[in-house]
C-alpha positions as CSV (number, residue, x, y, z in Angstrom):
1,X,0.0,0.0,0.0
2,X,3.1,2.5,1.1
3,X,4.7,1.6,-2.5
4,X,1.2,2.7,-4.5
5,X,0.6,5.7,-2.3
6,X,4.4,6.9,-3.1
7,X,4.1,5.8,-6.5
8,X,1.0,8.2,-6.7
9,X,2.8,11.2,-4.9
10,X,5.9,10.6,-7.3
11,X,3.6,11.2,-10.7
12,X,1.2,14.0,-8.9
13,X,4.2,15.7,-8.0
14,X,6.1,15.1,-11.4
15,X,2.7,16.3,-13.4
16,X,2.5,19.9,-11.3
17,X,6.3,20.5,-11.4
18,X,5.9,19.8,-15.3
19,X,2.9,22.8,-15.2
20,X,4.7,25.2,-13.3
21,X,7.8,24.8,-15.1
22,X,6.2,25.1,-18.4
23,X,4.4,28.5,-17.6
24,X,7.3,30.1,-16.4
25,X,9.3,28.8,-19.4
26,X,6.4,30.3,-21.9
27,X,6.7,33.4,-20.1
28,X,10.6,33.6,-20.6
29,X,10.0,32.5,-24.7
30,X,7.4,35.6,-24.6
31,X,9.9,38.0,-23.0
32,X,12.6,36.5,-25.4
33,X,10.8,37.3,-28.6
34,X,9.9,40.8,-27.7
35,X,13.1,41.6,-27.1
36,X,14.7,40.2,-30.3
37,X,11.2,42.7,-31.6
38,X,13.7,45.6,-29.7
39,X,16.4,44.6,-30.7
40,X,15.6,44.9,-34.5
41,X,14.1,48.3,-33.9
42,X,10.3,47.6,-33.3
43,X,8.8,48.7,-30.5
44,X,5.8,48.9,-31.8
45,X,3.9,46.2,-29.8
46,X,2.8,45.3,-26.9
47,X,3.3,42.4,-23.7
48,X,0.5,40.4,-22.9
49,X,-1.4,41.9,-19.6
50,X,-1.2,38.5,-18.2
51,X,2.6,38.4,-18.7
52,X,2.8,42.3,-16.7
53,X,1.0,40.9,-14.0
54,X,3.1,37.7,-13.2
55,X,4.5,38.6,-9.2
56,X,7.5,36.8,-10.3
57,X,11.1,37.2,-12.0
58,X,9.3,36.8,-15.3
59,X,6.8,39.1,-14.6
60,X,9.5,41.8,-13.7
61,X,11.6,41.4,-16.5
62,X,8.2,42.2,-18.5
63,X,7.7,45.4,-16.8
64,X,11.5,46.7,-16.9
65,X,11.1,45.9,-20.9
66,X,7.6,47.9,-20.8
67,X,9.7,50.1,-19.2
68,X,12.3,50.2,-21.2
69,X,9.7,50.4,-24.4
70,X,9.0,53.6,-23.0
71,X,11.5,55.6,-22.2
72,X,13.3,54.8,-26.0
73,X,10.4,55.6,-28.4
């Protein structure tokens, strides 16, 4: 019973740190390709709200470049 019950834990765990990983690597690729967009010379776009409101590393990184997107054009 202790081998199916850790079994179980081992793939729940695996499955949510696959999610969290994933949407914090999505964000990154977003950030990524608006900043090759910058780097190129357009600024003319913008990040998703979704991204801006992340209270993590990725989500910062999105506001400096808002930021950033600013104060250049």
């Amino acid at each position: 019973m202790a081998v199916i019950l850790a079994v179980v834990m081992l793939v729940f765990g695996s499955v949510i740190s696959y999610l969290i990983g994933n949407g914090i690597a999505k964000g990154i690729e977003h950030v990524k390709e608006n900043l090759k967009q910058m780097e190129h010379g357009n600024f003319a776009f913008q990040f998703p709200t979704i991204l801006l409101g992340k209270k993590d590393e990725v989500g910062e990184i999105a506001r400096s470049s808002v930021n950033l997107q600013k104060k250049v054009t």
